[in-house]
C-alpha angles and dihedrals in degrees: 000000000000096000097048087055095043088050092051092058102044091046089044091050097039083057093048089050088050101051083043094058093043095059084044090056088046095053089038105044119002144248099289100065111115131261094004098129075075091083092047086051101051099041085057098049089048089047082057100054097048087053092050098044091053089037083053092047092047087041112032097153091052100059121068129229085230088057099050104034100061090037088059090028092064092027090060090044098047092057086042087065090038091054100041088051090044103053077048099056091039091050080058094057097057102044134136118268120210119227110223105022114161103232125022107200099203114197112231117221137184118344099199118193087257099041154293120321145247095259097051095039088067101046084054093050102055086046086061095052093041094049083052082061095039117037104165082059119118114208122216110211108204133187138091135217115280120206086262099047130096098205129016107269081243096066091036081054090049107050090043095054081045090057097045085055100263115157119260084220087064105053124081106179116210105191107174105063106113093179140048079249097060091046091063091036100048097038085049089056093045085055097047096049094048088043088060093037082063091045089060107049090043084068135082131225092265091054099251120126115258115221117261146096088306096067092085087059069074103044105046140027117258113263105228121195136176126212114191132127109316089241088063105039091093091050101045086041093061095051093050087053095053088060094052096272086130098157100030117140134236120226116188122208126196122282131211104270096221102037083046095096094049095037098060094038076059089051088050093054084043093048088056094039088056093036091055081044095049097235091128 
């Protein structure tokens, strides 16, 4: 009897605090802003379950054991996997970044008509301190133009770091990437490339290596990293891993501090979405 009282009320005020931060994201941010019917959802669903679990307790003979055992039983199930991906994501965003690391792949975000936003300032932000640590550092800049877009996110990356002062030398635009995947994909091929390219010029015409600062392409293995929003490094790092980045390195930027809880309940619903399509 406790627990079917204590149950009501969670799940009566966790709808109440849903329905809350969806009207907060609203007023915040818009209507446009992504996933956010999430929050309608699943103050509904937990409106629900408060209902049920005090109609069960008044009603105890009218309600099945087949019909409220798989409905807690999923239910159960279903916030064991939430919480699991979340700890995940949220161990991602406080992980540890690594000073002098050869390339930095920096994930590009939304190019609005009157600028770049928030999301990607930040990222852009955190790649200018980490390249004052670490000068020998490239930056890939990686993102594509969305139908929406007036430039692709690489060039809007590259004029900002410009601006702050960042080295053109530094700086290796990829604009074609649309997904968090082709980011990786496409930033692993630039590297690659340039890594070769080094390799080249390092030889002589008989094949053998000529002395100099590119003998070490041949002596250790490239340090990767990847710099995007902290809610998205594990995810980003995963991916990374799948396609043989095994000891690249996650670099969190800065969230918005209000959008941080449903962005990363929108990274949860994206882990699981890439982890049923093998991409990590």
């Amino acid at each position: 009897m406790g627990g079917d009282i204590m149950l009501t009320w969670i799940a009566g005020i966790g709808a109440a605090l849903c329905l809350v931060y969806y009207i907060v994201i609203v007023v915040y941010a818009g209507f446009s802003v992504s996933f956010s019917w999430f929050w309608l959802l699943a103050a509904g669903f937990l409106a629900f379950l408060s209902w049920g679990s005090r109609y069960c307790r008044l009603h105890p003979r009218q309600v099945p054991m087949w019909v409220t055992v798989p409905v807690m039983t999923l239910t159960a199930a279903a916030l064991a996997v939430f919480f699991v991906t979340e700890a995940c994501v949220f161990a991602g965003a406080v992980s540890a970044e690594k000073p002098g690391l050869d390339y930095v792949i920096v994930l590009g975000a939304k190019v609005h008509e009157r600028g770049i936003s928030n999301s990607l300032r930040m990222r852009l932000d955190k790649a200018v301190e980490y390249s004052r640590i670490s000068p020998g550092t490239v930056l890939i800049l990686s993102g594509g133009q969305g139908a929406d877009e007036p430039m692709t996110e690489a060039q809007a990356m590259y004029q900002y770091l410009l601006d702050q002062g960042v080295s053109p030398t530094r700086l290796v635009m990829e604009p074609v990437s649309s997904s968090t995947v082709e980011n990786i994909a496409y930033s692993q091929l630039i590297i690659r490339q340039t890594e070769q390219s080094k390799r080249d010029m390092a030889r002589k015409d008989d094949g053998s290596v000529a002395p100099g600062p590119y003998l070490q392409v041949e002596e250790k293995p490239v340090q990767i990293g990847i710099l995007t929003s902290s809610y998205h490094v594990f995810r980003a790092g995963m991916i990374a891993k799948k396609r043989g980045m095994e000891d690249v390195c996650g670099i969190a930027a800065h969230s918005d501090p209000i959008l941080f809880l449903h962005l990363c309940v929108r990274e949860c619903a994206a882990v699981l979405k890439d982890r049923l399509m093998g991409n990590m």
